[in-house]
C-alpha positions as CSV (number, residue, x, y, z in Angstrom):
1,X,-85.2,-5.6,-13.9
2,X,-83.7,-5.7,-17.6
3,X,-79.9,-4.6,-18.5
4,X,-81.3,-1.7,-20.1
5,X,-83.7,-0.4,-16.9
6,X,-80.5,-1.1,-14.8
7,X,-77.6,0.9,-16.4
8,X,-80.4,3.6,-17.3
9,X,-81.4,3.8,-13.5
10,X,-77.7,3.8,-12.6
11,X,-77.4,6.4,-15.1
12,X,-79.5,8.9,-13.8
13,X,-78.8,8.4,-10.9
14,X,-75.0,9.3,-11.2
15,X,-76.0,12.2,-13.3
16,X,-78.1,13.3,-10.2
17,X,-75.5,13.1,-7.7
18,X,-73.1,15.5,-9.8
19,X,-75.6,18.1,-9.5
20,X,-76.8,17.9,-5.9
21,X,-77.6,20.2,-3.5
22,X,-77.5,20.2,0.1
23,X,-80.7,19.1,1.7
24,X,-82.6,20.6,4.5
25,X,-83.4,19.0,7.4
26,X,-87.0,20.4,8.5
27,X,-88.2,17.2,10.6
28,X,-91.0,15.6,8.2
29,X,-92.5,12.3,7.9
30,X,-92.9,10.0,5.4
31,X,-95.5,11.2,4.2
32,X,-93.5,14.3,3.3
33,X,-94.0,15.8,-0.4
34,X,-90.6,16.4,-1.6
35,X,-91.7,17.1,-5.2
36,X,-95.2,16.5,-7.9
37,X,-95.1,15.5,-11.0
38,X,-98.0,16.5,-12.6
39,X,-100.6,14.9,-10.5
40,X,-98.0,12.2,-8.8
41,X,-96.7,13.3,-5.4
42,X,-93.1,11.9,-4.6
43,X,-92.7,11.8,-1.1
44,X,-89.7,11.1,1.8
45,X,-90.9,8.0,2.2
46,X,-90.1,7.0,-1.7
47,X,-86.3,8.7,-1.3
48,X,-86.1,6.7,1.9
49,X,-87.4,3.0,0.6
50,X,-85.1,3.9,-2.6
51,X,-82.2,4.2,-0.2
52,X,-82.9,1.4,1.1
53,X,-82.6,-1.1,-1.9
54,X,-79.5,1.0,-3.0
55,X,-76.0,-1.0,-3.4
56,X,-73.6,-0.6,-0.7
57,X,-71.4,1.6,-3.2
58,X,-73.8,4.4,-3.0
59,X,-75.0,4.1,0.9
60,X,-71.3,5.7,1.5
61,X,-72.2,8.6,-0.1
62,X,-72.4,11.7,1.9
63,X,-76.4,12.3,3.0
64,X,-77.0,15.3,1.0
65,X,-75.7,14.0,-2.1
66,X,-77.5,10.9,-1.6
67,X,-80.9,12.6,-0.3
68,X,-81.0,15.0,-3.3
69,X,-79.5,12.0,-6.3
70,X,-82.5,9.5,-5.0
71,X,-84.8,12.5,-5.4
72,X,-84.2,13.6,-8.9
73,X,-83.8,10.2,-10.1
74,X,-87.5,9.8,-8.7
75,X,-88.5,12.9,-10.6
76,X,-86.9,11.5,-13.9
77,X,-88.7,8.6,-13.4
78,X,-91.8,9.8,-12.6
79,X,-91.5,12.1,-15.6
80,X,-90.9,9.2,-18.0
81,X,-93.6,7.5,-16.8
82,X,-96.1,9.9,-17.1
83,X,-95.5,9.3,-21.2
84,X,-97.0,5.7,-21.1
85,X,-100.6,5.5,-21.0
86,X,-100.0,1.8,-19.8
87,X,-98.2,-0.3,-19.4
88,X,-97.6,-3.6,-21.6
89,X,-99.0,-6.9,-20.8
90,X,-95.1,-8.3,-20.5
91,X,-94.7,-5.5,-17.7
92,X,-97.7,-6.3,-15.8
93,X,-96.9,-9.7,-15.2
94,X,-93.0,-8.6,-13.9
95,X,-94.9,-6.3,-11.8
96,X,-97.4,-8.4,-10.0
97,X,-94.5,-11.2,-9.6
98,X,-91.8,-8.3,-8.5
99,X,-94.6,-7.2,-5.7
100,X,-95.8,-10.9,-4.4
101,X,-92.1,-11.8,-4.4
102,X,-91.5,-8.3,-2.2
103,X,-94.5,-9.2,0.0
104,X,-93.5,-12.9,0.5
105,X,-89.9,-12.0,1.2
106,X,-91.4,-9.5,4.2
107,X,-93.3,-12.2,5.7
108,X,-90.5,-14.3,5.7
109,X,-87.8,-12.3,6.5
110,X,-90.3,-11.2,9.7
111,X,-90.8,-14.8,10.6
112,X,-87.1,-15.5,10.6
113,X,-85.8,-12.4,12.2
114,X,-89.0,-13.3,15.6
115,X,-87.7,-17.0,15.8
116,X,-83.5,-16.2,15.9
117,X,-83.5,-15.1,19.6
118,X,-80.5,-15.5,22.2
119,X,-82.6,-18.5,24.1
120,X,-83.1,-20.1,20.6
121,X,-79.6,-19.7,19.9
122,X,-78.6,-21.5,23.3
123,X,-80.9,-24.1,23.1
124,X,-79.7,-24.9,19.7
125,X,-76.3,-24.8,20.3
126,X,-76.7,-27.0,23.4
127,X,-78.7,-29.6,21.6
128,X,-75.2,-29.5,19.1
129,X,-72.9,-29.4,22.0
130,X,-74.0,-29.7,25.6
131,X,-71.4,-32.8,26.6
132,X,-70.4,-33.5,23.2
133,X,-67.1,-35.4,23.4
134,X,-63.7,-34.2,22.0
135,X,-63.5,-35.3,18.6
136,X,-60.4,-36.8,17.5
137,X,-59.4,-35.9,13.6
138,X,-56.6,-37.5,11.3
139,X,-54.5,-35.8,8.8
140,X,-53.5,-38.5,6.1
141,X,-52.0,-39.0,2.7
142,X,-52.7,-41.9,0.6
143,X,-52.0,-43.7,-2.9
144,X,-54.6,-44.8,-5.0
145,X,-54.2,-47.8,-7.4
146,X,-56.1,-49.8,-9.8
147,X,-55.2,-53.8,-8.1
148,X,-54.0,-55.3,-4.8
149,X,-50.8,-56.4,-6.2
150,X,-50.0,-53.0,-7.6
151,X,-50.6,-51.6,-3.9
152,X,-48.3,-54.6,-2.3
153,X,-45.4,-53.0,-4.6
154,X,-45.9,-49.8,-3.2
155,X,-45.8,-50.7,0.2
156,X,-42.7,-53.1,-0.3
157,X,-40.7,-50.1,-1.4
158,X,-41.7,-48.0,1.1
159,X,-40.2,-50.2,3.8
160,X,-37.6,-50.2,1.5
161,X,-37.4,-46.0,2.4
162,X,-39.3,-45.2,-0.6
163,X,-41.0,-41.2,0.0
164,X,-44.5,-41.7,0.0
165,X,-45.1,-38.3,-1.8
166,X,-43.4,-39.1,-4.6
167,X,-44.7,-42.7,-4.8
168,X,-47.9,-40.9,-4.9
169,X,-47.4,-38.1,-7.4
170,X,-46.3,-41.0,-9.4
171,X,-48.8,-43.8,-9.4
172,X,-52.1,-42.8,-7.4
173,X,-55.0,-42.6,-10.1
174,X,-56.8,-40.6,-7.3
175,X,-57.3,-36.5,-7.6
176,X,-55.0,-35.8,-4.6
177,X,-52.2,-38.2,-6.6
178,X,-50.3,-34.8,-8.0
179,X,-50.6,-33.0,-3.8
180,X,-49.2,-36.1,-2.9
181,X,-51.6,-37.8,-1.8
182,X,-52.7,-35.6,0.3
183,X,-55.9,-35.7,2.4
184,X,-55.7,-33.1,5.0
185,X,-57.8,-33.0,8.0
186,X,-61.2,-35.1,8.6
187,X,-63.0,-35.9,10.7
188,X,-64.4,-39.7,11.3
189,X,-67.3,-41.2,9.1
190,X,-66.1,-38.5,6.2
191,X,-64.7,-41.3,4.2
192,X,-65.8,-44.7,3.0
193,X,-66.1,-46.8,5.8
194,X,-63.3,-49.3,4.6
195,X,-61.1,-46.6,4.8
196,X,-62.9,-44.6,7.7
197,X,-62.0,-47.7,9.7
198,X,-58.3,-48.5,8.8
199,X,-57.1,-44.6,9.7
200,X,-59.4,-45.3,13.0
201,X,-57.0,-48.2,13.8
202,X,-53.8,-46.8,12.9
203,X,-50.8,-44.8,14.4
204,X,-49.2,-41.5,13.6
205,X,-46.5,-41.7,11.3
206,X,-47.5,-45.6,10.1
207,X,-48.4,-46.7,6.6
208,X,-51.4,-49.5,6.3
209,X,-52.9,-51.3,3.2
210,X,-53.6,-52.4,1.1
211,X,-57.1,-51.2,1.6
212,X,-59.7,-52.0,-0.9
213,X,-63.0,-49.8,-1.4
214,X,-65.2,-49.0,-4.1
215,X,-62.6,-46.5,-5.7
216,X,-59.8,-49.2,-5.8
217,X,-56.9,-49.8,-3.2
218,X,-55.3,-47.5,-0.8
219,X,-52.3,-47.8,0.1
220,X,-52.8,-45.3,3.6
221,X,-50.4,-43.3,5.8
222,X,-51.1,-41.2,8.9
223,X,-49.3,-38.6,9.3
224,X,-50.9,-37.0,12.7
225,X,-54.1,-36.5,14.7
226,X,-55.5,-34.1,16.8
227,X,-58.4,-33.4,19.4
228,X,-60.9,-31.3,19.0
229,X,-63.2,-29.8,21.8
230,X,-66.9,-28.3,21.4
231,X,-66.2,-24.9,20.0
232,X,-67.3,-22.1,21.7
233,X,-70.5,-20.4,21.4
234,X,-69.8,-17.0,19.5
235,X,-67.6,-19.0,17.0
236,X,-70.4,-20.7,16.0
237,X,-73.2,-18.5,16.6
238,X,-73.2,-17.3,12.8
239,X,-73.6,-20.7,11.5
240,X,-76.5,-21.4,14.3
241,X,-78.8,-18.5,13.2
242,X,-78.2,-19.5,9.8
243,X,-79.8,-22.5,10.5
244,X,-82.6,-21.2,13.1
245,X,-83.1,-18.9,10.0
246,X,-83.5,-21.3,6.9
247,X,-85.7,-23.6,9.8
248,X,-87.9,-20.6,10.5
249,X,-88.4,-19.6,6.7
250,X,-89.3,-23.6,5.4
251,X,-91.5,-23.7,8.0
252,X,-93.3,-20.8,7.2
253,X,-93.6,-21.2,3.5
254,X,-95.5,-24.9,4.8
255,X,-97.4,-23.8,7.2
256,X,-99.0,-20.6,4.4
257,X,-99.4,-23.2,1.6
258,X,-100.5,-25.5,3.9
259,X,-103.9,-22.6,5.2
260,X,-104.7,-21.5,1.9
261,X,-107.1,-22.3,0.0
262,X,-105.2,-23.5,-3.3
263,X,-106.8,-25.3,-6.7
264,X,-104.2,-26.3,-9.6
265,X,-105.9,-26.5,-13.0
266,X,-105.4,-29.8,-14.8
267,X,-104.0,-27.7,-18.3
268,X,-102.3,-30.2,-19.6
269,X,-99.7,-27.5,-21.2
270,X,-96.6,-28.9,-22.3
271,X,-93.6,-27.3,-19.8
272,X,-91.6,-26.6,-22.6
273,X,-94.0,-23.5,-23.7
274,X,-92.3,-22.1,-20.6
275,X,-89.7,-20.4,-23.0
276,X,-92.0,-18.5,-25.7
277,X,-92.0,-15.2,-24.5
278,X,-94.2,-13.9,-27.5
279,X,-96.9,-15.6,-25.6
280,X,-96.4,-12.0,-23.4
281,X,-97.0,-10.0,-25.7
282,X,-100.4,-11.3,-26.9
């Protein structure tokens, strides 16, 4: 939808709402003729699936404002489109790819919504954490320099009592130099394995190094660690259907493309007529 057909919807439909009416309630269907224009019925089932799409903004609205606003925006519409004979070839093609984009995101949504049951969520979450161990994780600091020797310094002075902040702040060349040095908390295998392996081997509280890696040398100091059991269940269950979710819909999408009957023509067009608009308009 264009800027335009946006703040003009938006428009009318704010005008609408000033002026509405209480609506009565005299048990119909969707198929329900709230108004005609001309020969175009507009029925309940249009105020409803307009409702629908609304922003959360307006779904506050009391019901009779919103009932009677979605209705005479429908009638403004209708009226406005009754002008155009046709429509333009530029807003044929938005239509066709607004409606198979509408259609595709049904099936999809239907797929995903039929696969994200309690049993799936179970079985997924045990397969994550059925008899996982406690994971321990480290919260370190470290300084970053450019050679060994450079590093060597560092740590001589800070067995000489040297803070390891400010040595940091002032001569790491990494991005956590100005926190400090600064790491926070990870867990293991989320850095380099040079690295991974030296905070593996170390103490709380001791300083190690100098550690080369592909970024330079490290001089590295632990401050603690922790231990971290499975969470539970409904802390995770959001994260989980997410997942079951994005697995249901890439699956779909395969399987469809994968049953239908598709040909792609050799055209040789160069991608870069992508952008010439006029092309619509032809």
């Amino acid at each position: 939808m264009s800027k335009f057909t946006t703040l003009t919807a938006a428009g009318a439909f704010a005008l609408a709402l000033a002026g509405a009416a209480p609506a009565q309630d005299q048990g119909a269907s969707a198929d329900t003729v709230l108004a005609t224009v001309g020969d175009t019925e507009i029925t309940l089932g249009h105020v409803i699936a307009m409702r629908a799409r609304l922003p959360q903004q307006y779904q506050a609205l009391d019901d009779a404002a919103l009932f009677d606003g979605i209705l005479e925006q429908l009638i403004q519409q209708t009226a406005l489109g009754a002008q155009v004979d046709m429509l333009s070839p530029r807003n044929e093609l938005v239509l066709e790819n607004e409606r198979r984009a509408l259609v595709a995101s049904e099936v999809l949504q239907a797929q995903a919504d039929g696969t994200v049951t309690e049993e799936a969520i179970q079985k997924a979450y045990d397969a994550e954490y059925a008899g996982a161990e406690p994971q321990t994780q480290y919260n370190a600091a470290h300084i970053l320099v450019e050679t060994e020797q450079e590093a060597q310094a560092l740590i001589e002075e800070l067995e000489g009592g040297a803070d390891f902040a400010t040595l940091a702040r002032e001569n790491s060349v990494g991005p956590s130099g100005p926190s400090g040095g600064a790491l926070g908390w990870f867990g293991p295998g989320a850095m380099v394995p040079a690295f991974d392996t030296a905070v593996q081997e170390m103490s709380a509280g001791e300083i190690a190094g100098p550690v080369e890696t592909q970024f330079g040398w490290h001089v590295i100091k632990l401050n603690e660690t922790r231990t971290l059991d499975a969470p539970p269940l409904d802390e995770v269950r959001g994260e989980i259907e997410s997942q079951l979710q994005e697995r249901a819909i890439q699956e779909a999408m395969q399987s469809a493309v994968e049953a239908a009957d598709i040909t792609r023509a050799d055209s040789g067009i160069d991608p870069s007529v992508i952008r010439d608009d006029s092309l619509l308009d032809e």
